[in-house]
N, C-alpha and C positions, 0 to 999 in steps of 0.2 A: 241693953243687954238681952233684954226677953227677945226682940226682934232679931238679934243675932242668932240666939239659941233658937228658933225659931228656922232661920234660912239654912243654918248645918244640916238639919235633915231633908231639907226639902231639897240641897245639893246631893246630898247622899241619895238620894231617889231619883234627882234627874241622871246622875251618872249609872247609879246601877242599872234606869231604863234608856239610857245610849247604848250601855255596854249590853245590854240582853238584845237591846234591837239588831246589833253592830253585828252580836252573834250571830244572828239569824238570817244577814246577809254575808256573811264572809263566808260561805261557801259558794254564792253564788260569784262574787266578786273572784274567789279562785278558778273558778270557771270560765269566767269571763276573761282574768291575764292569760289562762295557759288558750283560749282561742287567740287573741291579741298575739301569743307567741310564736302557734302555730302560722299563723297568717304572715308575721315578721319572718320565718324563718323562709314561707315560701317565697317571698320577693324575692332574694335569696337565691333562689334555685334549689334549696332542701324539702322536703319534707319532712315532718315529725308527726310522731306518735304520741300523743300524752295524756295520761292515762288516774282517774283519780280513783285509787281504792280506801275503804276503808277506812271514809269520814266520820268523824267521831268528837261532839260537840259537847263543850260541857261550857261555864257561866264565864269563865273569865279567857281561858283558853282554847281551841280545840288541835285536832293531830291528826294527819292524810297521808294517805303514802300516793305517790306518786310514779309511774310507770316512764320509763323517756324512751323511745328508740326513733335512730337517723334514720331515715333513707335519702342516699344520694347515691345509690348506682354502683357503686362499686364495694362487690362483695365481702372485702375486708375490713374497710371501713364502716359497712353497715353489722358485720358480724361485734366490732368492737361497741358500737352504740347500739343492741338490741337489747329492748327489755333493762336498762339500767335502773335501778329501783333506788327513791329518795325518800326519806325521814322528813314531815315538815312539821312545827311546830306551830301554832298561827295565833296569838294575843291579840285582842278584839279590843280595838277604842274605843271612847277616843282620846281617852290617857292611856300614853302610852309610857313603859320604861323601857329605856335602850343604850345599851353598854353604859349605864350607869347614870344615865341621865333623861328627865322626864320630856318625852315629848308627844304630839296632839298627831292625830290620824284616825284613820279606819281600820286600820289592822298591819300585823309586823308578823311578815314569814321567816323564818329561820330555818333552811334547807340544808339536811348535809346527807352525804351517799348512805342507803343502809346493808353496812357490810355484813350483819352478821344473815343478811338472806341471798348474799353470791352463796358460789364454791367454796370448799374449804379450801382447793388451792389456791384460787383466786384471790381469800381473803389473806391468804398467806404470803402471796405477792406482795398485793396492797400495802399489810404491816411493816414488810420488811420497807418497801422503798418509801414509805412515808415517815418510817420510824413511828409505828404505832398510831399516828394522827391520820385523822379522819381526812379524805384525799379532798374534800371539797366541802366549803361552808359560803353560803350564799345569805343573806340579807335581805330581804325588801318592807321597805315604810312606805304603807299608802298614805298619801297625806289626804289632808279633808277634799281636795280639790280634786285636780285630773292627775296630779304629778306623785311621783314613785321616787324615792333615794334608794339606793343598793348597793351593795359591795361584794366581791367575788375573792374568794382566797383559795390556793394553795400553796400547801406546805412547800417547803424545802423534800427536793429530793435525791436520793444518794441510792448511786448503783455500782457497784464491784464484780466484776463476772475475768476472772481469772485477772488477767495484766490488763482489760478494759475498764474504763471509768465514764462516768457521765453523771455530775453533780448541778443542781437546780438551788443556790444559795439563797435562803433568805423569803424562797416561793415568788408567785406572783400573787398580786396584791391590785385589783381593780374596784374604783367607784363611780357612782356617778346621781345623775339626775336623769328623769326621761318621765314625757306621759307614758301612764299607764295604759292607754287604749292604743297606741301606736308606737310604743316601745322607742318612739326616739326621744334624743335626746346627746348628754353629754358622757363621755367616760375619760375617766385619769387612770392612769393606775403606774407601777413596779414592776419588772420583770427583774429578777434575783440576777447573781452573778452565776455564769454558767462555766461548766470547767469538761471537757473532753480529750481524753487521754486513750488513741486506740488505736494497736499495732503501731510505733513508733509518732503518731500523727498526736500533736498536742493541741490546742484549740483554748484559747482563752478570751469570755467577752463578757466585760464589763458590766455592771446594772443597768438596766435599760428605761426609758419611759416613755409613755404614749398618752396623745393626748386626741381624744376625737368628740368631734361635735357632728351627728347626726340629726340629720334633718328632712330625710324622710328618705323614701325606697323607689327608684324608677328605673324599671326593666333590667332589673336585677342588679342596678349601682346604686351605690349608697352618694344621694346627695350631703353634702357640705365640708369639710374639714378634718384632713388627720394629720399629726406629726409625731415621728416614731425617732430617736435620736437612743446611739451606742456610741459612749464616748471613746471607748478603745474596743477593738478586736485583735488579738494578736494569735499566730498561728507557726508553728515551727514544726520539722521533723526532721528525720536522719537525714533523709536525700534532699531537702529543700532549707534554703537558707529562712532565718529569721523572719516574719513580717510583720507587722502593727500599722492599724489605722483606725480610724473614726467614722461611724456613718452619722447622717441626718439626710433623715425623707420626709418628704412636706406633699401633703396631693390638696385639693382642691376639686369639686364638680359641683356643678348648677345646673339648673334647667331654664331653658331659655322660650318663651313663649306657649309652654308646653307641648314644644313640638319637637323641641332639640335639646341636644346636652352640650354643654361648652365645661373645658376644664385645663388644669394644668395639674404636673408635675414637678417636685425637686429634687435631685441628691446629690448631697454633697461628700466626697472622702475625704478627710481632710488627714494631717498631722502621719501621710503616710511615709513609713519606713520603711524600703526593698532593696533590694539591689538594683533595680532600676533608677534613675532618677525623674522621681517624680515625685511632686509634695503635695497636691491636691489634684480631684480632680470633680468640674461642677459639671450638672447636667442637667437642662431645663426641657422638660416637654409643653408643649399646649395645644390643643385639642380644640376643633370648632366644628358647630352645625351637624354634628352627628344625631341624625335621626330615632326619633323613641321609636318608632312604627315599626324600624327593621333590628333595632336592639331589642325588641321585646318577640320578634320573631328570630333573631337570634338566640334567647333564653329557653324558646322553646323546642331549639332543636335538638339544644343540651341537655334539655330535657326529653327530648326523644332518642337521642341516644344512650342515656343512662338508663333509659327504659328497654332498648334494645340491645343493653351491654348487660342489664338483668337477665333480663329473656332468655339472650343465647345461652348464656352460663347458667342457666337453669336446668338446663334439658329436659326439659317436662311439657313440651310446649307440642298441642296437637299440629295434625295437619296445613289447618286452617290457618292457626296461629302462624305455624312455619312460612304459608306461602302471603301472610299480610308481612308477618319479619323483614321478608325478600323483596317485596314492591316496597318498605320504605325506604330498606338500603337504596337498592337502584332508584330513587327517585329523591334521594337527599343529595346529588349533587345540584339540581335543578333548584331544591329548595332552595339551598345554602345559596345559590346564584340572586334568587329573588330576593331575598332578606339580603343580603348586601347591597341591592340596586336601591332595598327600602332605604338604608341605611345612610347614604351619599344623598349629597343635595347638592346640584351645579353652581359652585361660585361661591356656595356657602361653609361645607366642608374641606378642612385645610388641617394642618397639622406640620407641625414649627417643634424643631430639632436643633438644641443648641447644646455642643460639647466645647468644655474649656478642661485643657490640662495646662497646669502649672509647673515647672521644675528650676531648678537655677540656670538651664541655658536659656529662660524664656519661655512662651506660652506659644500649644498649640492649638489652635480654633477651629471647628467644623460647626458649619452651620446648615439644614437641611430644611429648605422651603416646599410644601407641597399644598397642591391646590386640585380639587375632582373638579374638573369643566368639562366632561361627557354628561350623555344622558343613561338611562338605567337601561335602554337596550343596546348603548355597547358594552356595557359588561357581558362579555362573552365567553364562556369556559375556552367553549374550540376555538377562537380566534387569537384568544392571549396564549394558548397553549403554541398556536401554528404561529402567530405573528412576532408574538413577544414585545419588543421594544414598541415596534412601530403603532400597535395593539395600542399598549399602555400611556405613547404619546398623543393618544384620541381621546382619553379622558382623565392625565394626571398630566399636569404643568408646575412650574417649579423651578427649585435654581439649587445648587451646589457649593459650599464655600469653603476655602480648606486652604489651614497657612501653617506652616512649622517653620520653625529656626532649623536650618542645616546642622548646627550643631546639637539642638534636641535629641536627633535620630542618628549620629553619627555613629554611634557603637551601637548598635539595636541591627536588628535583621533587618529593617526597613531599608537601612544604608545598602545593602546588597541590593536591591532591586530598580531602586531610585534613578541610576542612569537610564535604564531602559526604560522605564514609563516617560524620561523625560524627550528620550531619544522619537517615541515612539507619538508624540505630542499631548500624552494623557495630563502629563505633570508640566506647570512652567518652574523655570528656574531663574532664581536671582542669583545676584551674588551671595546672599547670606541664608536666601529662605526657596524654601519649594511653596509653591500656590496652585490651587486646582479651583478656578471657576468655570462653571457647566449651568447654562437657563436653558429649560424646555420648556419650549410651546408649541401648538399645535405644528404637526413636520416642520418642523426649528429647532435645531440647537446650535448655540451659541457656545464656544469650547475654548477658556482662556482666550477671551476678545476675536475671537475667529469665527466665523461662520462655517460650520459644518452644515453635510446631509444626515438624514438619517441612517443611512445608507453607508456613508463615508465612518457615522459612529460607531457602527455595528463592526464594520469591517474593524475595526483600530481595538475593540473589544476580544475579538476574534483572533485578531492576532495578536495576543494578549495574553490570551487563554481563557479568557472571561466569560465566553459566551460564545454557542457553535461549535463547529467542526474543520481540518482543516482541510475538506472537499467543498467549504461554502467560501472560502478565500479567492477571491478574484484572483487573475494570472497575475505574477509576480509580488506579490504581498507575503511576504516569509509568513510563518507563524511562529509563535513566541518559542515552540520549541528549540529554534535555528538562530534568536537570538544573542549576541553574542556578551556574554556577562564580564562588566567590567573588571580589567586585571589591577587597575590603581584604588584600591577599596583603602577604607580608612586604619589606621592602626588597632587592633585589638576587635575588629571586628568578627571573626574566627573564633576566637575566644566567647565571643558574646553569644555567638551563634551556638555553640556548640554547648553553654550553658541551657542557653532557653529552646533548642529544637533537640537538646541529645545528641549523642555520638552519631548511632545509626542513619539518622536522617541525616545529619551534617554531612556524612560521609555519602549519601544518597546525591547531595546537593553537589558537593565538590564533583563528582563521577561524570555527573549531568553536565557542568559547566566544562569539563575535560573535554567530553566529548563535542560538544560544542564548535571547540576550535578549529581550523583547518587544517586536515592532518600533513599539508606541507608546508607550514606555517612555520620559522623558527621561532624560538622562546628567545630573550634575551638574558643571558646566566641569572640574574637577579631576579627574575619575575620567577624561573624555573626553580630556583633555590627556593622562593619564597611556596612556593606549590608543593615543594618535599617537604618541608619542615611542616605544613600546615597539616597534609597526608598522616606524618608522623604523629604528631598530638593527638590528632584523630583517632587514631587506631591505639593510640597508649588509652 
């Protein structure tokens, strides 16, 4: 028992001399996250401000106000983040207590906005759309080690402004894990159900969540994993029929011998309801050998133009200033050209495009292979600007992939134009499906199992409408305007048209395809009838 009695005090003394020590550091340790913050936020491409006033330490807790403001370049967003002023609260471990239960660390921040030092209107704002609650409550537990837990809340928010609405249900609700010297790490969190009502336009979407693992910062992307999933979106209004769907997006990036970045893409729509028929639709990106050297000279372009988009809207800028403004305009096209040549690497840089759409007639496929096999001096502004295709064929190779059901497209606009692309050899046709295979290689293309020129390409583009003029058309090659638009189109196609391009245009289209015809051409009564009756709903 004496031995006991004994070790009470002498625990009571080593913690009150943790906690006095613990004290004596937890200013510098705040000093130390908000640099770690500032630095996390410039990878980034932000800049911040942040600012520690009025530190004030006592034995077990102390209290800092803290200063925030953005810059990133553009004037509205930087007027909304300047000078935003935060209440922190800081308990010194390394016992610590936290929503109700004891746990071990170095210190516990508790940050929320300090409204009573905005405006009085401002704070008047705030009240109302927060319904009195404090618009932002922040968390951080330093543990004894490198690593940091936090959690980020806000409230639910509700706005009324005549017949508009825009409601934030339930707030957003984020946590996570991360070291504390590099701010990476994990986050989960909530996004509330969201509800927008405005000028006839309804908007409803479901609670949301997100789930990221961060794993460090390289030339302004965030390497490792995030997946963001909305189980329903739904959207209606007076002049638009009903719609509802589902999102899920999944991304992925790495860095590859720390020289490159390799990555993928996912989204998916699923469970959609339109007037269209369509029930999902999937879309895979992936991404290879993109160079850090020209992405990180990419970051800082952006960053010289947000610096030159301050500038000018500044007007305070002397002479001097004005004519350095001027030499980097006129010399950011140059740049922009080098940092993309950084940026590509022959043979290694590729990028893979995959679309699946799903409906009950069947699934339609596009698949888009590309591969950089130039070098970085032909990336050429003037030469892709003069050449174009032929340009582009010197340093991107590739292949095109592209299938539908006939019946897919059969009531869609797509039906109206489909003879002619097939007429024209752009499209092949089956009995039941349209197909579009296209390989580029260097002066090679490959066109639905055909050997084309490039030349032969261009022209078929051209006469297309796709691309050109029609003074660069060889002799005898019509162009698309002179093409003749098929009179046997599928039942209710008119109708579909006239839903998803409007009366106006629809009536634009019919005019165009009139004119078209040979003006000593007979109609046969039925095709003719079918041209009035269509005129007519048009114009009703």
């Amino acid at each position: 028992m004496k031995k006991i009695l004994i070790l009470i005090p002498f625990l009571i003394l080593s913690w009150a001399g943790s906690t006095w020590f613990i004290g004596n550091e937890t200013e510098l340790l705040l000093k130390d996250y908000i640099k770690n913050t500032k630095n996390a936020y410039a990878e980034m491409g932000m800049e911040t401000h942040i600012d520690i006033k009025g530190y004030e330490k006592s034995f077990l807790k102390s209290t800092a106000k803290t200063i925030f403001s953005l810059n990133t370049g553009d004037p509205e967003l930087d007027d909304l983040f300047k000078e935003v002023p935060f209440n922190n609260t800081i308990s010194h471990g390394p016992l610590l207590w936290v929503k109700g239960m004891p746990r071990f660390g170095t210190a516990y921040i508790h940050s929320t906005l300090d409204i009573d030092s905005l405006g009085a209107e401002t704070q008047d704002i705030l009240k109302k759309l927060f319904a009195n609650k404090n618009p932002l409550n922040s968390n951080i537990l330093f543990g004894l080690n490198e690593t940091a837990d936090y959690d980020l809340i806000i409230p639910a928010i509700d706005i009324k402004e005549d017949v508009s609405v825009f409601s934030l249900k339930d707030g957003i609700y984020l946590s996570g894990t991360g070291n504390k010297n590099t701010l990476m790490g994990t986050v989960k969190g909530t996004i509330g159900k969201i509800k927008i009502n405005d000028d006839g336009l309804l908007i409803d979407i479901s609670a949301s969540t997100v789930d990221v693992d961060m794993q460090g910062m390289v030339a302004g992307q965030m390497l490792g994993t995030t997946h963001f999933e909305i189980p329903s979106i739904k959207i209606e209004g007076e002049e638009m029929p009903p719609t509802s769907f589902s999102i899920d997006f999944s991304s992925n990036m790495e860095q590859v011998e720390n020289k490159a970045l390799d990555g993928s893409l996912k989204l998916i729509a699923s469970n959609i309801k339109a007037p269209i028929d369509i029930s999902t639709i999937h879309l895979n990106a992936l991404f290879k050998g993109y160079q850090i050297k020209g992405l990180e000279q990419l970051v800082a372009i952006q960053k010289d133009l947000q610096q030159l988009q301050s500038g000018g809207l500044s007007g305070d800028m002397n002479s001097e200033e004005q004519e350095a403004l001027m030499n980097k305009i006129q010399n950011l096209p140059n740049v922009m050209v080098a940092a993309v040549q950084n940026t590509l690497k022959k043979d290694k840089t590729t990028l893979s495009l995959n679309l699946d759409i799903a409906s009950k007639q069947g699934k339609a496929l596009l698949t888009i292979d590309g591969r950089y096999i130039g070098n970085g001096a032909d990336i050429n502004l003037e030469e892709l600007s003069t050449n174009g295709l032929v340009a582009l064929l010197k340093i991107i190779a590739g292949k095109i992939d592209f299938n539908t059901p006939k019946t897919m497209i059969a009531n869609t606009p797509a039906a109206f134009f489909m003879p002619s692309l097939v007429e024209q050899g752009l499209i092949a046709e089956n009995d039941d499906s349209y197909r579009l295979n296209a390989i580029f290689e260097t002066n090679s293309i490959t066109l639905n199992d055909k050997a084309v020129s490039v030349d032969e390409f261009i022209t078929l583009l051209t006469a297309l409408g796709l691309g050109g003029t029609d003074d660069e058309l060889p002799e005898g090659v019509e162009s698309s305007d002179n093409i003749d638009l098929p009179a046997d189109l599928p039942a209710g196609v008119f109708e579909e048209l006239s839903e998803q391009l409007g009366e106006e245009e629809l009536q634009g289209l019919v005019e165009e395809a009139s004119q078209t015809l040979e003006p000593d051409a007979k109609e046969p009564d039925a095709k003719k009838e079918t041209a009035e009756v269509t005129e007519d709903k048009t114009q009703q």
